[in-house]
C-alpha positions in Angstrom: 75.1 181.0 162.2 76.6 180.8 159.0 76.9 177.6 157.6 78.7 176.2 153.9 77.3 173.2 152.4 79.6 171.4 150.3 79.3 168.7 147.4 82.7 167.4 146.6 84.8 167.0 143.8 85.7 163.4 142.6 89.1 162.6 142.5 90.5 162.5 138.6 91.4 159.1 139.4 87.2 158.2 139.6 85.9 157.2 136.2 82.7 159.2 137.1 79.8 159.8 135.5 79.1 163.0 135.9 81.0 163.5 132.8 77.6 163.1 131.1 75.0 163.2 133.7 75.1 165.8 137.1 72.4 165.5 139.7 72.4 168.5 141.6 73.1 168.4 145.4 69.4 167.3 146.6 70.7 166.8 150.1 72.3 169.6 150.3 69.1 171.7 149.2 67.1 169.9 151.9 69.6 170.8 154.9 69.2 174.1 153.6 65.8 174.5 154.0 65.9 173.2 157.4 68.5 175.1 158.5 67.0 178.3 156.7 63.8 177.3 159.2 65.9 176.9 162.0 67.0 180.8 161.5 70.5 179.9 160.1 72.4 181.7 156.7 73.3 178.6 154.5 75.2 178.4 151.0 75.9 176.0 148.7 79.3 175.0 146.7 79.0 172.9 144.3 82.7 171.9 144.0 82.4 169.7 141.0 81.3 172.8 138.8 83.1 175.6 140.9 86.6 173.5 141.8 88.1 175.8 144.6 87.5 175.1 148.4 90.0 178.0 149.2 87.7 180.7 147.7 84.9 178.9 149.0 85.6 179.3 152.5 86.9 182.9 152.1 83.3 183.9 150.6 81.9 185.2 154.5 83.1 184.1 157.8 81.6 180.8 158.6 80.7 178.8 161.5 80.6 175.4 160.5 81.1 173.9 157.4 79.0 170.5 155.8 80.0 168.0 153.3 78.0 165.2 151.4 80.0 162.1 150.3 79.7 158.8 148.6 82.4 156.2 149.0 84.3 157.9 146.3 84.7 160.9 147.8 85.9 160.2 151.0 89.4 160.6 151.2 88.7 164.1 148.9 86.8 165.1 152.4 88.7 163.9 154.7 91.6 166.1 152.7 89.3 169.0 152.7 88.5 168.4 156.1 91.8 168.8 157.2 92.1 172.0 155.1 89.6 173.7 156.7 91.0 173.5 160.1 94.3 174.3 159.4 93.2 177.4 158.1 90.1 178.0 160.1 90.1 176.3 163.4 86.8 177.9 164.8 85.1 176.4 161.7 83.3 173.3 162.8 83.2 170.5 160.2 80.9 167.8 159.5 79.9 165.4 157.1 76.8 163.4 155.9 75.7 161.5 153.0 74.4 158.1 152.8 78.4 156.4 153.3 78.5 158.7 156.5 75.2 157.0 157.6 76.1 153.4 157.0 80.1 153.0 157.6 80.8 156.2 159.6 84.0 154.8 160.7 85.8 155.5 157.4 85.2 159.1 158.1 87.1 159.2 161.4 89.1 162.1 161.6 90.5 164.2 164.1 89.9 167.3 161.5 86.0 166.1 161.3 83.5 167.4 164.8 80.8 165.2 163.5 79.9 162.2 161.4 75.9 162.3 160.7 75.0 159.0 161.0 71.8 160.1 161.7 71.4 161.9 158.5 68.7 164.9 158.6 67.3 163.3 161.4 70.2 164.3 163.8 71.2 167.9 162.0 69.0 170.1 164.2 70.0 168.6 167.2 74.1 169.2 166.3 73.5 173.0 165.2 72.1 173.2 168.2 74.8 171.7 170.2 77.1 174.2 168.3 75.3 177.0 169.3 75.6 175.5 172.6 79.2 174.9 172.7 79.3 171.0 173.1 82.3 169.1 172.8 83.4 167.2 169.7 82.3 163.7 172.0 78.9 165.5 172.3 78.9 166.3 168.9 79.1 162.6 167.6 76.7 161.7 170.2 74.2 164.2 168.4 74.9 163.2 165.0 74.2 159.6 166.1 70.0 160.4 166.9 68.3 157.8 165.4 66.2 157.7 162.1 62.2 157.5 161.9 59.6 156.2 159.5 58.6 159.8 158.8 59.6 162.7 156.5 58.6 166.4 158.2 61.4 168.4 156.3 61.0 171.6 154.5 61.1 171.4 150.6 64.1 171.7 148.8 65.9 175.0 149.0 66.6 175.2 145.3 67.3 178.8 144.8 70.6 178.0 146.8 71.9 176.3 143.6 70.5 178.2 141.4 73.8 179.3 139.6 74.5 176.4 139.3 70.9 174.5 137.5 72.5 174.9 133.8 75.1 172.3 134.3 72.4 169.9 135.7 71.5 167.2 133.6 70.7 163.3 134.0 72.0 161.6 130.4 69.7 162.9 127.3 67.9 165.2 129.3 69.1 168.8 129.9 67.9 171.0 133.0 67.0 168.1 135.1 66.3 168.7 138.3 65.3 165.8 141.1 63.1 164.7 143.6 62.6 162.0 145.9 59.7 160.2 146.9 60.8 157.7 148.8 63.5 156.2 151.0 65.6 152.8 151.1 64.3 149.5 149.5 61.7 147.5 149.9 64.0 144.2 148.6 67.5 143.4 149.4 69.8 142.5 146.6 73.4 141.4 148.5 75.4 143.8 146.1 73.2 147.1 146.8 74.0 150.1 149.1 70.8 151.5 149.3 69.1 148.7 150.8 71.3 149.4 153.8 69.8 152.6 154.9 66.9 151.4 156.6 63.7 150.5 156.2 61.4 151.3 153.1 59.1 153.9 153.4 56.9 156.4 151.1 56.1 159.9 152.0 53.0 162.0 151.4 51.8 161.9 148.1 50.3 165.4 148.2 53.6 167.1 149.7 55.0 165.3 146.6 53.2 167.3 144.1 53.1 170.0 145.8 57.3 170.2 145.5 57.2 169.0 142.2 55.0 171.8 141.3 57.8 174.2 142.7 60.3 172.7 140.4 61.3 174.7 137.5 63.0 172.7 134.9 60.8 170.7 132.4 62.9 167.2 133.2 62.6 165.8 136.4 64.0 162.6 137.5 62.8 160.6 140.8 65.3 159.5 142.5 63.6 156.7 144.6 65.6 154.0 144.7 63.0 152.1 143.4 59.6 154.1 142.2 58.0 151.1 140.8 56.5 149.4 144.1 52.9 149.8 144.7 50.5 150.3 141.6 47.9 152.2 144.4 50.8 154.7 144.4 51.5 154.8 140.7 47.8 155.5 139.7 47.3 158.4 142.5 50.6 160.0 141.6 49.5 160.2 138.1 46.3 161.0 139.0 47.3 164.2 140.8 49.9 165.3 138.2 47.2 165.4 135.6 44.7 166.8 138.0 47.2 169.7 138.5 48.1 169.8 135.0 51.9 169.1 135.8 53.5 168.6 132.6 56.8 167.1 132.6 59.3 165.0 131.2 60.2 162.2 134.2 63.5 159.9 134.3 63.0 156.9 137.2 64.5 153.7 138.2 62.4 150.4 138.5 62.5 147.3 138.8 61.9 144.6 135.8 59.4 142.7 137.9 57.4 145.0 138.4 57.1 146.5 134.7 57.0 142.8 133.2 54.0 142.1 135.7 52.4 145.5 135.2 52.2 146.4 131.7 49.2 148.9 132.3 50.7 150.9 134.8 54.0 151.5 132.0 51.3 152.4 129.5 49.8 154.6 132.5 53.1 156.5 133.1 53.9 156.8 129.7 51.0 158.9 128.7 52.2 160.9 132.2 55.1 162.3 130.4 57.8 159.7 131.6 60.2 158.9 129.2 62.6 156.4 130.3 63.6 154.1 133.3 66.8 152.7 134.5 66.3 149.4 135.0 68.9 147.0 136.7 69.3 143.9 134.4 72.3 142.9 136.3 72.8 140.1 134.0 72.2 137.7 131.2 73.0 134.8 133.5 70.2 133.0 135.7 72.8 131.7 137.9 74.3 135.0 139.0 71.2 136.6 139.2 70.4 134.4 141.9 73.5 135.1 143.3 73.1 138.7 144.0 69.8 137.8 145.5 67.7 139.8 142.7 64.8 137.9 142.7 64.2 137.8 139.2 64.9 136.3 135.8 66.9 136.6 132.2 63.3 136.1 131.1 61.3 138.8 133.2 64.1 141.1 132.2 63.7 140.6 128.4 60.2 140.8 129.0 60.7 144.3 131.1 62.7 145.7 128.3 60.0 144.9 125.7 57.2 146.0 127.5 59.4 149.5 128.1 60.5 150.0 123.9 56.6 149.2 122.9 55.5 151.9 125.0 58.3 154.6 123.7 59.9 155.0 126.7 64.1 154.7 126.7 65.5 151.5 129.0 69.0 152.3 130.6 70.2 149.2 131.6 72.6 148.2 134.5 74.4 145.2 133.8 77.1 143.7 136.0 80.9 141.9 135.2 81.4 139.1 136.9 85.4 138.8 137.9 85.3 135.7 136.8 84.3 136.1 133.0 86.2 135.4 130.0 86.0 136.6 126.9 82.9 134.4 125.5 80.8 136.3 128.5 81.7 139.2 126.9 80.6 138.7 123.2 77.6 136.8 124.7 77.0 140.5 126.6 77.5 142.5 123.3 74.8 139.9 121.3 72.4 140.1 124.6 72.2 143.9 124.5 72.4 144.3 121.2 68.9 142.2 120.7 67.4 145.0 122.1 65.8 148.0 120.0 68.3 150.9 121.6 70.6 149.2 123.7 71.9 152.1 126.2 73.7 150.5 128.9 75.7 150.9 132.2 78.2 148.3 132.4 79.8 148.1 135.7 82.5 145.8 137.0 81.0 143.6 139.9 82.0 145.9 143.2 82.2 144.8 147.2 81.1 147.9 148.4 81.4 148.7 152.2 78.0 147.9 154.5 76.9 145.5 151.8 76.4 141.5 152.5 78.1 141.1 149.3 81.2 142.8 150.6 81.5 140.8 153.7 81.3 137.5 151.5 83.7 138.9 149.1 85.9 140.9 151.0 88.9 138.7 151.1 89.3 139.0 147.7 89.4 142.8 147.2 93.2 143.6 145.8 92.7 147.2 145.7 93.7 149.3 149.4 90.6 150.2 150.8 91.6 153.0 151.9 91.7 153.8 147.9 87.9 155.2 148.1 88.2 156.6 144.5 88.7 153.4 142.6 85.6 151.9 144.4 83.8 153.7 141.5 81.9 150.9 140.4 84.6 151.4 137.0 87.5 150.0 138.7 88.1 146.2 138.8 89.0 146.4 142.9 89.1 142.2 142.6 91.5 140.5 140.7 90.0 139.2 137.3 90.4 135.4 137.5 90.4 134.1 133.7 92.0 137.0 132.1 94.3 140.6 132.7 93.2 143.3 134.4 94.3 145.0 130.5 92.2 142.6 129.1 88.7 143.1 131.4 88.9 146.7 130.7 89.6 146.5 126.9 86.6 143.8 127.1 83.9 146.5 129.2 84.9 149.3 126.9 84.3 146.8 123.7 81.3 146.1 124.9 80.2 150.1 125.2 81.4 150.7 122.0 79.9 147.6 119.7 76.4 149.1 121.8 75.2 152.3 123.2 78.2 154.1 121.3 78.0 152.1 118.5 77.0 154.2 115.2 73.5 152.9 115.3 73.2 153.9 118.6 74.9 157.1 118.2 72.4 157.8 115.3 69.3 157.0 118.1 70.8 159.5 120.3 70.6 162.1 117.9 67.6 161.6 116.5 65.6 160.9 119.1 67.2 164.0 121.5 69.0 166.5 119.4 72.2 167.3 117.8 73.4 169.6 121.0 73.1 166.8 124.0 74.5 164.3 121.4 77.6 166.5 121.3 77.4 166.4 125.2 76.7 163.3 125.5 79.2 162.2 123.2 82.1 164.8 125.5 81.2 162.5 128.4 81.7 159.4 127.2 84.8 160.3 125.4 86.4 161.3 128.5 85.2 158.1 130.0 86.6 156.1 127.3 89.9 158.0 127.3 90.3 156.9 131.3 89.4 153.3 130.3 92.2 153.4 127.6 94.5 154.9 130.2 93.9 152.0 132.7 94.3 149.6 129.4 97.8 151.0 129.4 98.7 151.3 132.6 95.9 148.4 134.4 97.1 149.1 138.1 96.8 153.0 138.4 
């Protein structure tokens, strides 16, 4: 069969941050590679870079068609969705992604066959029951086959992108391509999606070099969800880079437990050729920390952050907005960050997001229509702000970007420390984020 796998493009109303940083379709490359093994043709549109479904589909006759999808995107698929079977009706359509695996109901559609709940874990079983001529109940039955603890998938068909690689990029590192060594969390902060899809596991640490030996690009970030776990697993995959004489430059997120708790193994990772880690700080505030169940402290955080800037390696930190702030929390915010070497931050308006236990305790008090997926962006404020406009709270979150990460001494880090050229990019991204923030000053309830 022929088969088109498809990343969406956001809706203009997202404030999204592939502006400045683009992943490139890692799913998408994996289902690829199985389906190459199953015997199947496979292509890839990336429709953030390439924009048109219409030519897309009109590229070779095709027998099903595949989207990925966040939250953000899923009323752009269900709209593409129903596109493709108005025009192709033979075309089956599915659609995956880690939303599609946890709240699968927001995907139901009479213009979708089948909702992979089951992830890659179910795909061979539904091309099979295409090529069988199931019927659409079948179908979801088959997408539903249940996760395991294991990972026996092909490496990452990266070639199918490969038009594509140049635009790929993760902040102040150009080229970046991404792999994954592990899947879910291991802890369970209430606000977090990814702690919802299933238990933690690792896989082999020798199939892990062994694809990121493959990979071309000199940047690589590791998309775990949390690579700072076990310091057994640290050690070995440093161990084996060096033994193969990998030399790269590696983005990864972590937690500030761990690096406060294990300065060695920064200091280990560091001479490994990594060069930053986003860490999320969540908050200055001990009492909301304990709220979002992180299971750590404003003073293991500071400590984190230290530990990273002694050891040369960038912290991007992810700091949350409470609804309920007032202006004080915000100039409290700016001082916090700011008493950091290079503050470069992520500052995201607290956000119930479906599947989460934070949702189901905050819920009630969402004021934006659910079934407005794009403004569930983690930019949007989708809960009325209590002590102050919904003007007000943006003006405050894009104050507080601009007195750090784009203030002139931290536009002057950037520079120096990565180039004039992903400056300027950098710089393109977060203008275009700032002009959407000034939009929604102006206009709050777009």
């Amino acid at each position: 069969m022929n088969i088109l796998l498809i990343r969406p493009c956001p809706h203009k109303s997202s404030i999204n941050l592939q502006s400045f940083m683009m992943c490139e379709p890692l799913e998408l490359e994996y289902v690829a590679a199985l389906l190459e093994r199953m015997g199947h043709e496979t292509d890839i549109v990336d429709l953030v870079i390439d924009k048109s479904l219409s030519r897309a589909l009109k590229a070779k006759k095709y027998d099903a068609v595949a989207f990925t999808s966040y939250l953000v995107h899923v009323g752009i698929v269900k709209g593409y969705a129903e596109y493709v079977k108005k025009h192709y009706p033979d075309i089956k359509v599915l659609v995956g992604g880690v939303h599609a695996e946890v709240v699968p109901s927001d995907f139901e559609s009479p213009y979708i066959d089948c909702i992979l709940t089951g992830g890659m874990y179910a795909l061979e079983g539904v091309i099979k029951g295409i090529e069988d001529g199931v019927t659409r109940d079948e179908l979801m039955m088959l997408g539903g086959a249940p996760k395991c603890q294991a990972f026996d998938f092909p490496h990452p068909a990266r070639h199918k992108t490969a038009r594509y690689r140049g635009h790929y990029n993760y902040i102040y590192h150009d080229r970046c391509a991404t792999i994954k060594t592990s899947f879910s969390c291991a802890y369970d902060c209430e606000f977090c999606f990814c702690t919802r899809l299933g238990r933690y596991f690792e896989r082999d640490l020798d199939d892990v070099i062994n694809e990121l030996d493959e990979i071309e690009e000199e940047n690589v970030f590791i998309v775990d969800d949390n690579f700072l776990f076990r310091r057994e697993r640290i050690i070995e995959f440093c161990r084996l880079v060096k033994e193969r004489g990998i030399k790269k430059t590696y983005i990864a997120f972590g937690r500030a437990d761990f690096i406060a708790e294990n300065e060695d193994m920064i200091e280990l990772l560091a001479s490994c050729g990594f060069d930053a880690f986003f860490v999320g700080i969540e908050s200055f505030k001990s009492g909301e920390l304990s709220d979002y169940n992180k299971r750590t402290s404003v003073e293991i955080n500071n400590r984190a952050v230290r530990i990273l800037e002694k050891h040369g390696l960038q912290c991007y930190s992810g700091l949350i907005v409470g609804f309920d702030w007032v202006r004080s929390d915000f100039d409290t915010l700016i001082g916090y960050l700011n008493g950091f070497e290079h503050p470069m931050v992520n500052i995201q308006p607290i956000t119930p997001i479906k599947g989460t236990p934070f949702y189901e305790k905050m819920k009630d008090k969402i004021t934006t229509a659910e079934d407005r997926y794009e403004l569930f962006d983690m930019a949007h404020a989708v809960m009325e702000p209590l002590n102050m406009s919904r003007r007000a709270f943006y003006y405050n979150i894009l104050r507080a970007y601009l007195k750090t990460s784009a203030s002139a001494r931290g536009r002057r880090y950037i520079k120096e420390r990565y180039g004039k050229s992903i400056y300027r990019r950098v710089r393109r991204g977060a203008v275009t984020i700032a002009l959407q923030y000034i939009k929604l000053i102006i206009a709050p309830n777009r």
